[in-house]
N, C-alpha and C positions, 0 to 999 in steps of 0.2 A: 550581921552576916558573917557564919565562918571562912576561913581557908578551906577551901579543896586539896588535900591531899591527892599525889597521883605518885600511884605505885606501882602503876602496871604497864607493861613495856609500849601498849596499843595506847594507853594516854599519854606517856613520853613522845612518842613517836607524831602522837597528835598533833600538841604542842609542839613541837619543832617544825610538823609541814606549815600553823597557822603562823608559826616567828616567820618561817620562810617567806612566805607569803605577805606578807606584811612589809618584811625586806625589799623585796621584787615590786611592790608596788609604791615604797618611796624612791626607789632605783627609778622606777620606770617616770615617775613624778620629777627628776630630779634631770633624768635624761630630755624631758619632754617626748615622749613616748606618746601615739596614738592613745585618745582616749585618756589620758593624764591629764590633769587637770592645769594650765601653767598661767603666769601672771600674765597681764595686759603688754609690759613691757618685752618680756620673752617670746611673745608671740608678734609683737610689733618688729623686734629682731632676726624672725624668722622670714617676715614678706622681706625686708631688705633685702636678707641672703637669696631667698628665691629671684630677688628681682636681678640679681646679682649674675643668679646662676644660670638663670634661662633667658633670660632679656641679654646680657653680656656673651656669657660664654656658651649658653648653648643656642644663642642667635635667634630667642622666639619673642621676637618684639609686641606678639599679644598679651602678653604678661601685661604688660605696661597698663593696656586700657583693665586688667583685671584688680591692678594694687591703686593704679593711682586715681585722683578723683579728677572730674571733669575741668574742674581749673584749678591745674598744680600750676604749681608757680616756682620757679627759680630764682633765687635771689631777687624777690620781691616784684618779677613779673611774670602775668602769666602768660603760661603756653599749652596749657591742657597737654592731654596725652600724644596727640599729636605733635605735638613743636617735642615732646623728649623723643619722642621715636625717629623721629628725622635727626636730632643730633645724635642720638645712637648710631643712627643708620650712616652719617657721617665720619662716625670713629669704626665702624667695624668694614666699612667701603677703605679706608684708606688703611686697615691693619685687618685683614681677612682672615690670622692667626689671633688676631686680639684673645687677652685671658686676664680676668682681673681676678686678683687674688684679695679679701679681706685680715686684712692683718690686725685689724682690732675693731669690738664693735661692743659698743655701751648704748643702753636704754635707760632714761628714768620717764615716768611717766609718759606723755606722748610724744617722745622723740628718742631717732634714734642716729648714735653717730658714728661712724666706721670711716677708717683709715685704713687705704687700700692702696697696693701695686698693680699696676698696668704693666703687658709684655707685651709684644707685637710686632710685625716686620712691616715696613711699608709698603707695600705693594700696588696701594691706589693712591688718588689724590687725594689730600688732606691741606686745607686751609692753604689752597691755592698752589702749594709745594706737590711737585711729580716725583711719583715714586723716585726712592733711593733706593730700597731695597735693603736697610736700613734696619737693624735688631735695636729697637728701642725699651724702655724702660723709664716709667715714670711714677710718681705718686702724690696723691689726695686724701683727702678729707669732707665726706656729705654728711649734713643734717640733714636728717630726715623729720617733718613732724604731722601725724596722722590725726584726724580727723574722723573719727569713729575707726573703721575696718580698711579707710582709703588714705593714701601719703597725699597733703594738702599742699605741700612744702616744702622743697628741696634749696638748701646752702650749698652751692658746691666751689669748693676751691680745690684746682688744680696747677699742678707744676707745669702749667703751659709753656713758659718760657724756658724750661729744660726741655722741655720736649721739641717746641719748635728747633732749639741748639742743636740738640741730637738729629734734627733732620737737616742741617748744615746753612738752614736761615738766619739771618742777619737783623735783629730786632735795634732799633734807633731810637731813641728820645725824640723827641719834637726840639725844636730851639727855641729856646724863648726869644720872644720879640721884644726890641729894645725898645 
């Protein structure tokens, strides 16, 4: 098979919209674009964010029964989609401005893990503490791990104990018994 020779302005011209296009569709690959084709894990990092985006900050706790599976489980116990939607429904009752931001987020195979800041003003009750009114700031670290297309699995550690501080609580050891 020869080379093709292209000497005429309408074959140049060709070949430059097919480079383009070629281009625009690893762009679009790379962005994860509609229609793009993207890995198991990149796509596993998108439901986080969603669940992130509309369950948290845009306060639509149906999200929940849509990502997670019927018995998700939190560090090792479960609580189906219901027991996260009530602790949600917990944290966004007592910080009504609540906004979590992901500040990093890694996927390898079926799991994924994101380490995020919390912002929020107290304005309800929260873990028995009355509003302060109170601009708090806090941050975590969840694993996530899915289960075909549904999260089976949440690790969640949080800076509870800066946080209760920051609402002006007073946390005590137990005393050991002699």
């Amino acid at each position: 098979m020869g080379l093709v020779k292209i000497d005429t302005l309408g074959g140049a011209l060709g070949l430059a919209v097919l480079t383009c296009l070629v281009s625009v569709d690893s762009l679009a690959y790379a962005q994860g674009k509609p229609g793009a084709s993207i890995s198991q894990a990149e796509r596993n990092k998108r439901l986080v964010r969603r669940w992130i985006e509309e369950g948290f900050n845009k306060r639509n706790l149906v999200v929940v029964d849509e990502l997670f599976g019927e018995r998700f489980a939190v560090n090792g116990h479960v609580i189906g989609p219901d027991g996260l939607k009530q602790s949600m429904s917990r944290h966004l009752v007592g910080f009504p401005d609540l906004h979590v931001t992901v500040d990093e987020i890694v996927a390898e195979e079926n799991r994924v893990g994101i380490w995020y800041t919390v912002e929020g003003t107290h304005e309800g009750e929260f873990e028995g503490i009355a509003p302060t009114h109170k601009q708090v700031k806090w941050s975590g670290f969840d694993l996530m791990t899915f289960e075909g297309d549904r999260i089976a699995e949440g690790r969640f550690v949080s800076d509870l104990f800066g946080l209760l501080k920051q609402l002006g609580a007073t946390v005590s050891l137990p005393r050991a018994q002699p």
